[in-house]
Each structure stands twice: as C-alpha cells, then as structure tokens.
C-alpha angles and dihedrals in degrees: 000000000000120000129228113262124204127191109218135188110186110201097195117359087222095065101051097205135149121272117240102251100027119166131206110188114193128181108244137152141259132002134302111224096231121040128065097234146130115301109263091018132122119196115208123187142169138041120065085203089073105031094091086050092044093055097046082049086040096048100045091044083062095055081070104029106040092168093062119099108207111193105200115191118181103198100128146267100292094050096048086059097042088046095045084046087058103037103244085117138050099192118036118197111222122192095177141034121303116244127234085231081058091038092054090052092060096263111163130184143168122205116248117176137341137245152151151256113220127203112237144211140162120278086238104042102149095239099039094121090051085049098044095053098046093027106207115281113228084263099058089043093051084052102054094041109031112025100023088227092132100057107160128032095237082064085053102059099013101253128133089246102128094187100138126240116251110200115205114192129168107268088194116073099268132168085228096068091034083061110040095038079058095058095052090061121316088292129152121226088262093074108066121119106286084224082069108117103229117231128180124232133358090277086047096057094038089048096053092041089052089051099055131056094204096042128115137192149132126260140188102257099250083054101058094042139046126259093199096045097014090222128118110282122256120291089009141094134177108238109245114235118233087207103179084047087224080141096259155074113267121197096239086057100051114097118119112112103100138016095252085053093069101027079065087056093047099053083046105052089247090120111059125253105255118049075047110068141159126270115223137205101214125191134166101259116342133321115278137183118336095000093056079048097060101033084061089054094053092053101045114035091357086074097074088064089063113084093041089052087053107256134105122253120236119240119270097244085051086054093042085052094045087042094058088047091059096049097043096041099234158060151229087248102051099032 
C-alpha cells in the first residue's frame, strides 16, 4: 500500500503551515473522462483553503481503494480552474464563487464543506490588548486594507502610537483575498491598497505577518491555527470582529481561541458570510469514473472527516441538494 507523500516547505518550524505547491500522491482505480492522465489516477489542483481537508479526504479513500492514485496540488484557486479549464486536472479546488465566464465554459461544481477566511495580526503587535478588547469593526478594516486611510496603529485605536501599519495581501489569484476582500465591502482582490507588500500563497502571508510586529493579513482559517493544538499558531493571532460595531467586544463575538471556538460560530451563523464562505469541488463538465466515485464519497461518509480536519459540515439538506447535482449532472445556475 503507497503513503501518502507531502512536500513540504516550511517556512518557520515554529509555524507549522502547508508549502505552495505541496503533493499528496494515493494509490486509487479506473479513468477519469477528461485528463490525460495515468490509468486509476485523479488529479486534484487548486485552493490551499481545502488542501488540509483533501488529504485527510485523500489519505482515508485510500484505506478502501488501495489501487487509486490521488495527485493532490495546492497552488490556489485561480490555478485549479485554469487547470481544470485546460485539462491538466480532474478535480479543481474552489475557495470562492464560480464565475459565468467559468460556468459558460462548462465548468461544473458541487459544495463540500465551509469555512472561513480570518483577519491576522502578530502576536506582538503594540496595540493587541486594546484590540483584543474592542475587536476592529468591517470599516476600520476597509480602511486599512482598501483605501489606506488607517495608516498607524496608534490611528486605529486613538492612541499616540505612531507604529505603521504594514498591510500583507495574496499576490496569486486565490479564493482567500477574493473573500475577504468581499466582506470589507463587495470588493475584488484588485482593490486592495497598492502599499500592500504581495506575497504568494497562505504559508507565504502567515509567514510575513509572523514575522512583523507591525504586519497584518488575512488568512484561511487551517492556515492561521494549528490542526495538532488547535491553537493559533505561533506568532500569530486571528483579529476578533466587533461585528455590531457597538466598540467592544461582546461575549457572544469572542471566539477566537482555538480553532474549534470559531469553527462553533461559524456552523451557527455567529462569524459573518462572508468572510465564511463554501468550499467547491469543480470539474469541466460533470464527474465521471473514478473521480464521481470519489466526490460521493466525499459527500456522504467523507463528511465525518470534516470537523476533525478543521473545517464545518454543511447541513444535510445542502449535501442532499448537492447530492442530487452530482447525480443529475447539473445545476440551477448552469441549466
């Protein structure tokens, strides 16, 4: 039986995060229609917001199918379509909405699980208690993000602190910028502040912020906290949402110590959507062979694998509905 293998680029030991281009390689069984590929192989690409999940997924589908080769690629949103698009993928991992442009092209997709996109800041950051207690309302966050009008800590929570600002955004196309940059106020990834530094991949932003005091991002949520403590990792801390915007940190807002904290606020509505958001399968046309094998799977016994991996189940009647998609081979939004 073949292990899995994962390539792995650790940026700091202490921040135990996922590589950009990270691949999990399974052993599985027949063709899928699409891809030239190996016989009895899948090949999966794209978002690095559902690649924990895919190779727990991966790792436990080859426990019952031991002649199946699952090739998992974790290179962001924008490369699984476009990989998908040209048939170098059978499984694309989307971490945002599909386009009509993507829909047009024969794009199809089913919802799997949700999760979320976290603000983050050092650990350090000069200000953090005064955060902490208030949390930052959507505005001061647009503002530090989109228009650069916030430009020093001390601005954010009126104090004389004069620390700048350093803002930290995805410079690949990525579901996680394309959310978050939704919450703060129906914007694309293009708008965020050109002072922005550009870093590439998940590992890439959490790195940077961990390694400045004054830095701030945004982050899926398995990338800003741990899957063995469940704790943010080190250096690093998601950014608490004052979400009424009454100034403080109410009770029912505060949940952000560990990872199963706010994985509770996101099954029950308490973290705003977006920054919540679905996470897709996405193929060209429909699943076939192997590869509708295995994405039933994922949405029928697959699913109990889903809150241990970090992540929130759907709803029964959301996987019924995406159930009945996959069988059918299409949807409301491409018939």
């Amino acid at each position: 039986m073949q292990k899995i293998l994962i390539n792995k680029k650790i940026k700091n030991e202490a921040v135990k995060i996922f590589t950009v281009i990270a691949i999990l390689t399974i052993s599985i069984s027949g063709l899928s229609g699409c891809v030239q590929q190996e016989v009895n192989t899948i090949k999966v690409s794209g978002a690095f917001a559902m690649f924990p999940m895919m190779g727990i997924w991966a790792e436990e589908y080859q426990k019952i199918h031991s002649d199946i080769k699952i090739d998992v690629s974790a290179q962001g949103a924008g490369k699984g379509m476009s990989d998908i698009l040209g048939g170098l993928a059978d499984i694309g991992m989307i971490s945002r909405e599909i386009d009509p442009a993507e829909i047009s092209q024969g794009v199809f997709w089913v919802s799997v699980v949700e999760d979320a996109v976290v603000g983050t800041i050092n650990s350090q950051n000069p200000v953090l208690d005064k955060i902490q207690e208030n949390g930052l309302t959507r505005e001061q966050l647009e503002a530090i993000f989109i228009t650069g009008t916030i430009t020093t800590w001390g601005q954010l929570v009126n104090t004389t602190n004069s620390d700048p600002i350093r803002v930290y955004t995805r410079s690949d196309s990525c579901g996680a910028a394309e959310t978050w940059a939704k919450y703060l106020g129906d914007y694309t990834q293009d708008d965020f502040t050109d002072k922005a530094s550009k870093v590439k991949d998940d590992p890439g932003v959490a790195g940077a912020v961990k390694d400045d005091v004054f830095g701030i991002g945004y982050n899926n949520l398995n990338y800003a906290y741990s899957s063995e403590t469940k704790l943010p990792f080190e250096g690093l801390l998601a950014i608490p949402l004052d979400i009424n915007e009454n100034g403080t940190l109410d009770q029912n807002e505060d949940f952000y110590s560990t990872r199963d904290d706010i994985l509770d606020a996101i099954y029950y509505d308490d973290y705003p959507s977006p920054p919540c958001r679905y996470l897709h399968l996405a193929a060209k046309g429909n699943f076939t062979g192997i590869t509708y094998d295995f994405v039933y799977w994922i949405l029928t016994e697959g699913q109990k694998y889903v809150r241990d991996g970090g992540y929130t189940v759907l709803s029964q009647e959301i996987l019924n509905q995406q159930l009945s998609y996959l069988e059918n081979g299409t949807r409301p939004e491409i018939t």
